[in-house]
N, C-alpha and C positions, 0 to 999 in steps of 0.2 A: 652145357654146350661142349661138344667135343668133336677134335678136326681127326679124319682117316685118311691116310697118303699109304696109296701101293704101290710104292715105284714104279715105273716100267723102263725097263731098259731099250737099248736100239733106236732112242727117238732120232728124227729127220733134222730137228733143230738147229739151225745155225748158231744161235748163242750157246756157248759153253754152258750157262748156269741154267738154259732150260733143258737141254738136254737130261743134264745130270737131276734134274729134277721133275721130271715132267713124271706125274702119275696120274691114278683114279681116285681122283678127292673125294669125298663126303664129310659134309657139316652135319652133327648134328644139332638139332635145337630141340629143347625139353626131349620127346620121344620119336620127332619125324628129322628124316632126311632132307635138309632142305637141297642138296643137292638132285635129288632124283627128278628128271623131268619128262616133256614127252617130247619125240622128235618128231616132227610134221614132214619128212619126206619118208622115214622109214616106217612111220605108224605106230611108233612102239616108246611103251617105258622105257627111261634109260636110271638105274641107279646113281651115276656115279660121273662126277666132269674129268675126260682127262686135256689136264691142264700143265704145265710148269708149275707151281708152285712157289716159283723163286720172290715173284711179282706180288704175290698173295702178303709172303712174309714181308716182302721189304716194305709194303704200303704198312703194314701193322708197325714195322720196326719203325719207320721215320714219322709217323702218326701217334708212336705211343701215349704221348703227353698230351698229344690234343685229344685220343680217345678215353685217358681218364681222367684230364684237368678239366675237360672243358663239362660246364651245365647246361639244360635245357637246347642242347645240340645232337642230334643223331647223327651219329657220324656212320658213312654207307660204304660197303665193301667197294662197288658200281666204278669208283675209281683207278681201281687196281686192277683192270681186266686187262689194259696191255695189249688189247687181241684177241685176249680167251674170252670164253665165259664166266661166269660168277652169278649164284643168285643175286636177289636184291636183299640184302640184309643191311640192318643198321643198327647201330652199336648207343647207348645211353648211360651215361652214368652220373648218380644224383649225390656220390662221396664214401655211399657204402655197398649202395644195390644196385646191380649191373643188367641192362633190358638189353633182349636183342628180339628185335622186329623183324617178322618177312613177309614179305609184296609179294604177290602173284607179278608176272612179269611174263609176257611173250617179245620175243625177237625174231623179227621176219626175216632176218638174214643175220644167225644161218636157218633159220626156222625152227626152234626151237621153245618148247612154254616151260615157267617153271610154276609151280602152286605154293598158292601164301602156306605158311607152317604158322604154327597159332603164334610162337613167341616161348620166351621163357624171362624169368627173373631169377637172378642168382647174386650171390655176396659178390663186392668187388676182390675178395680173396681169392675167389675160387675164377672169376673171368682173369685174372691176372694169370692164375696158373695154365687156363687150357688156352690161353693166345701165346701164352711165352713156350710153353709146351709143343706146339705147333712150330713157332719160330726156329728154337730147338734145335727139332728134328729137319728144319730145313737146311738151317745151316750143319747141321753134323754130316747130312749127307753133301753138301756143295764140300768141307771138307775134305770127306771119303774120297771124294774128287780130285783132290788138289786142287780146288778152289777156295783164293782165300782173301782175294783181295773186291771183289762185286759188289756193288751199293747193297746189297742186304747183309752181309755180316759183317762191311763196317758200321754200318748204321744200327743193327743190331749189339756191336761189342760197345758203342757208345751208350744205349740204355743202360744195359748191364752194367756198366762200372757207375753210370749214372743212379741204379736201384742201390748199389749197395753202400751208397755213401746218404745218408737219410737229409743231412740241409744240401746237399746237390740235388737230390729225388724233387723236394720241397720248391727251389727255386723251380724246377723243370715241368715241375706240374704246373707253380702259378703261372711259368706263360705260356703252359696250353690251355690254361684257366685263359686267355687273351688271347689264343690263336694264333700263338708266335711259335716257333721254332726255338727253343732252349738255345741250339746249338749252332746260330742264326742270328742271335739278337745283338739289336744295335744296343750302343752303351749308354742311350737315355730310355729307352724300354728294361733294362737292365738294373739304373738306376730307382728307376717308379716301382718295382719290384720290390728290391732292396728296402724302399721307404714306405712300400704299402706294410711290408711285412714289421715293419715299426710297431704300425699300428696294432696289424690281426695277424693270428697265425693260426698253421692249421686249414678245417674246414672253412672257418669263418676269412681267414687273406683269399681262397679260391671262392668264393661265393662275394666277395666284393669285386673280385674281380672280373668274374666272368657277365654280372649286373649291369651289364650293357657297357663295359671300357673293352670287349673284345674285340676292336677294332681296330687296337694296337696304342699301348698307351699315348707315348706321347704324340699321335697320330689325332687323337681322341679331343677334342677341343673344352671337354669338363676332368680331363683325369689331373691334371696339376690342380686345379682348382679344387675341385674334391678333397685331397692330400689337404690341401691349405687348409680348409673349413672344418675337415678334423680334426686336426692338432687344433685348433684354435676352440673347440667344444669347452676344454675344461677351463677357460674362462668366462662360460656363463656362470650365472649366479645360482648357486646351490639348487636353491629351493624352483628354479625353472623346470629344471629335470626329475628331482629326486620323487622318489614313490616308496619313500618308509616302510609304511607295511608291508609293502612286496621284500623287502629284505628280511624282515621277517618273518614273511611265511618260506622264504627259500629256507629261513634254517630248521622249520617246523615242520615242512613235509620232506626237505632229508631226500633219502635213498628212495622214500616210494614213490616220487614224482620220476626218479631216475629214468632213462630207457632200461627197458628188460632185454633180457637175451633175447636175439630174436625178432625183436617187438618191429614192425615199421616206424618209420620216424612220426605218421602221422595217427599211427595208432599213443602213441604220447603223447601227440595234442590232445586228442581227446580226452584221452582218462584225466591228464593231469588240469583240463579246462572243467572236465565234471568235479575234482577234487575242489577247484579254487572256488566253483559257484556253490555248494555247500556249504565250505568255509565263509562265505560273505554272504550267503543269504542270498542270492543273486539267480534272475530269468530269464539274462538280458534285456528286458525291457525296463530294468531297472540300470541300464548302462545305457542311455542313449546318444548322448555326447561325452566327446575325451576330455571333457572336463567333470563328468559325472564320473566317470572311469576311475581317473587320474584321483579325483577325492574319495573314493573308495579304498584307496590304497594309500591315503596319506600325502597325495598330493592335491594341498588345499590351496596352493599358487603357480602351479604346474602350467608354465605358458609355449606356444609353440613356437618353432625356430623358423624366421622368414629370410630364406636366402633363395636367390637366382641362379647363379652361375656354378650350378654342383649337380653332378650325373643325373640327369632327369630321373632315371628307375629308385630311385634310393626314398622309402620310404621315413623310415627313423634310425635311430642310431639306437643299440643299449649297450649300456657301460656297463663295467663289473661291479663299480657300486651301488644297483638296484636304480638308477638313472634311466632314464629315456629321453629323446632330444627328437621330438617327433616333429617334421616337416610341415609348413605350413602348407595345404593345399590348392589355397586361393578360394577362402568356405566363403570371402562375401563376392566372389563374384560367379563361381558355379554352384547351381542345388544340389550337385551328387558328391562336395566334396564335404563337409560335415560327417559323412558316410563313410567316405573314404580314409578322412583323419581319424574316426572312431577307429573302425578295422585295422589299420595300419597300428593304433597303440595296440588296440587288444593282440596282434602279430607279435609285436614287442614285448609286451608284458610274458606270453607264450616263450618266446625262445629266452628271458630271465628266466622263466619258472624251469624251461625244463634244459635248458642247457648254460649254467648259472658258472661254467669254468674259465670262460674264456675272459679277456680284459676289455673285448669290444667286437662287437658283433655288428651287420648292418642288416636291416629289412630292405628286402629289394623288390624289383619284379619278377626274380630268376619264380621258373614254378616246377622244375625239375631238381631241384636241391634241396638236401636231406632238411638242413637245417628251417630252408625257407618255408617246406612241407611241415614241420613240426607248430612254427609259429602258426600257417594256413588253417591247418586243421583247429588248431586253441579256439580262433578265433572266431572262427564258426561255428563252434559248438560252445563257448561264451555270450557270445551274444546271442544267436538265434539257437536255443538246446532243440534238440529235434524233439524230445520225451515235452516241451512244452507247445509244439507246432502242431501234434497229433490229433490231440482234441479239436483244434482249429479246424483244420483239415477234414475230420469228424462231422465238422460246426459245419461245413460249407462253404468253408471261406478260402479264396484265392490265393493263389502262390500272394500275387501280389501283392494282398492286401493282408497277409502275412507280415511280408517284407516291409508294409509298413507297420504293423504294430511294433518289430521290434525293430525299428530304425534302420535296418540293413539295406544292400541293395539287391532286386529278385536274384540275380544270381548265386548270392547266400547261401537264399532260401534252396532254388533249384538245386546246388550241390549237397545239401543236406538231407534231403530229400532221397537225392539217388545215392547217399550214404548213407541211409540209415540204418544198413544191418552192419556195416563196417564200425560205424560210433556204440551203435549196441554192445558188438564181440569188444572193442577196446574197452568200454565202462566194464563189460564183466572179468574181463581177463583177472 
């Protein structure tokens, strides 16, 4: 991704800071211009929006933290138009790899189309530099100006003193992890921050966070409560949670379960779900309930946690002691939850195996999050391996009835399915 501004001078502008900014933008994305569109009164290609620019920066600048805290959120330029135009673009970020999306889009007034650009994927390293880069250059020239005071470069000098201080960065991100304003917040949304990060830090405090409390903590009618039922975990009784062997094998497979350079996060579910069903002799249909699971790993009293009033999306909890504290689903009164409680451990067991650093992590429903992706992938190719579905499939037999050999739910099977060159490349890697 990378933003093009050619000034122009002489604009008609009545505001100072469009004037001083108004050029011929172009984005690009992967290899296309998403700015180039067509004009329906002139007939013709147009490369290039001329826009202000000022509106463009200040949305990114007062957005920052919501567009890299927040998960499973596409966050859309569409807002920042002010008047001008703008493609439709939208902005994703899952903690390390940064997506930006574009729409086709017509506007009948002023008549103008623009065409979808495929997209691209890029590091969150590298969208931090071409959006702050863009910024930058907006503000250097409102500078050049003698502009110094406009909602985009004070809004912009507050990130900036905000990046370069790393537990200010941290707080600012968990409440765009919640959709708050850093710079905005009230001092009980401030507080729950503070107390979440007690808990988890890192990926793991923004991925609890964004798991459905983004409605504003104490706004949120399960986020105190939540808080409460974690600290209150490590008075269950050992042997509820604990899964032995799993700590075991975290010290035996080491560095190669690690992620590799590079690697997708859900490219390490796989390989490291095809390492552990090896290791235990395992076709997933020798996993069919979390209690089968659980005893494969040493957990031969391994009981589930039944509580009500804590964040509905919150799967199970894993500790850094090789622990799991997996949520009761409600298995005697719906048929798909057995299914559900299986998945959600094997989720668990995945992000122990492959991200074994942290002191407490949560399984959620976020499904744009690195982490949350690592445990997804495990768990699907633990329980239902694709290299044993083929022959089925061969045989003549049904997604479905797939799905029920190995206890899963069809939708398992269907993702496994339409990944199955993706789990091939991570087992070879």
């Amino acid at each position: 991704m990378r933003f093009s501004t050619e000034w122009l001078e002489g604009g008609e502008n009545v505001a100072a800071e469009e004037r001083a900014t108004l050029c011929e933008l172009k984005i690009v994305v992967g290899d296309e211009n998403a700015c180039l569109f067509f004009d329906d009164e002139a007939q013709e290609v147009v490369s290039s929006l001329c826009v202000p620019a000022v509106h463009l920066a200040e949305g990114m600048a007062r957005d920052w933290w919501r567009i890299f805290g927040g998960r499973d959120h596409r966050h859309s330029l569409l807002p920042y138009r002010t008047g001008f135009m703008l493609p439709d673009l939208r902005f994703g970020c899952d903690g390390s790899t940064f997506a930006i999306e574009g729409h086709q889009m017509h506007c009948p007034n002023p008549g103008i189309r623009f065409w979808q650009v495929a997209g691209e994927q890029c590091s969150r390293v590298d969208a931090e530099h071409a959006l702050a880069a863009f910024v930058d250059d907006v503000v250097d020239k409102l500078a050049s100006e003698q502009i110094q005071d406009c909602e985009a470069v004070l809004a912009w000098r507050r990130v900036c003193a905000s990046r370069a201080d790393p537990a200010e960065a941290a707080f600012c991100e968990a409440a765009g992890a919640l959709h708050i304003d850093p710079y905005s917040i009230t001092d009980d949304d401030a507080r729950f921050i503070e107390e979440a990060g007690d808990r988890f830090s890192g990926e793991a405090l923004f991925e609890f966070l964004a798991g459905g409390l983004c409605a504003g903590a104490t706004r949120f009618p399960y986020a105190l409560s939540t808080l409460k039922w974690l600290n209150g975990l490590q008075s269950r009784r050992r042997y509820e949670s604990a899964l032995p062997t799993l700590s075991e094998l975290q010290d035996q497979f080491g560095d190669d379960a690690a992620r590799r350079a590079e690697e997708p996060a859900w490219s390490q579910g796989y390989r490291v779900a095809n390492m552990l069903a090896k290791e235990l002799e395992v076709d997933g249909r020798d996993l069919p309930t979390p209690e089968a699971l659980a005893k494969r790993l040493g957990g031969k009293r391994f009981q589930r946690v039944h509580v009500d009033d804590v964040e509905p999306s919150i799967r199970a909890v894993v500790g850094a002691d090789a622990s799991v504290h997996l949520r009761d689903r409600g298995r005697g009164k719906f048929p798909w939850a057995s299914q559900a409680e299986n998945f959600a451990l094997a989720r668990a067991i995945g992000t122990a195996m492959c991200l074994p650093d942290a002191e407490q992590r949560v399984v959620n429903g976020l499904r744009d999050a690195e982490h949350q992706a690592v445990g997804r992938a495990f768990a699907a190719e633990l329980l239902a391996p694709i290299d044993k579905m083929r022959p089925m499939l061969a045989d003549g037999l049904e997604e479905d009835e797939i799905a029920h050999e190995f206890k899963v739910s069809p939708q398992v099977v269907w993702h496994q399915l339409e990944n199955q060159d993706r789990i091939s490349a991570a087992q070879a890697a």
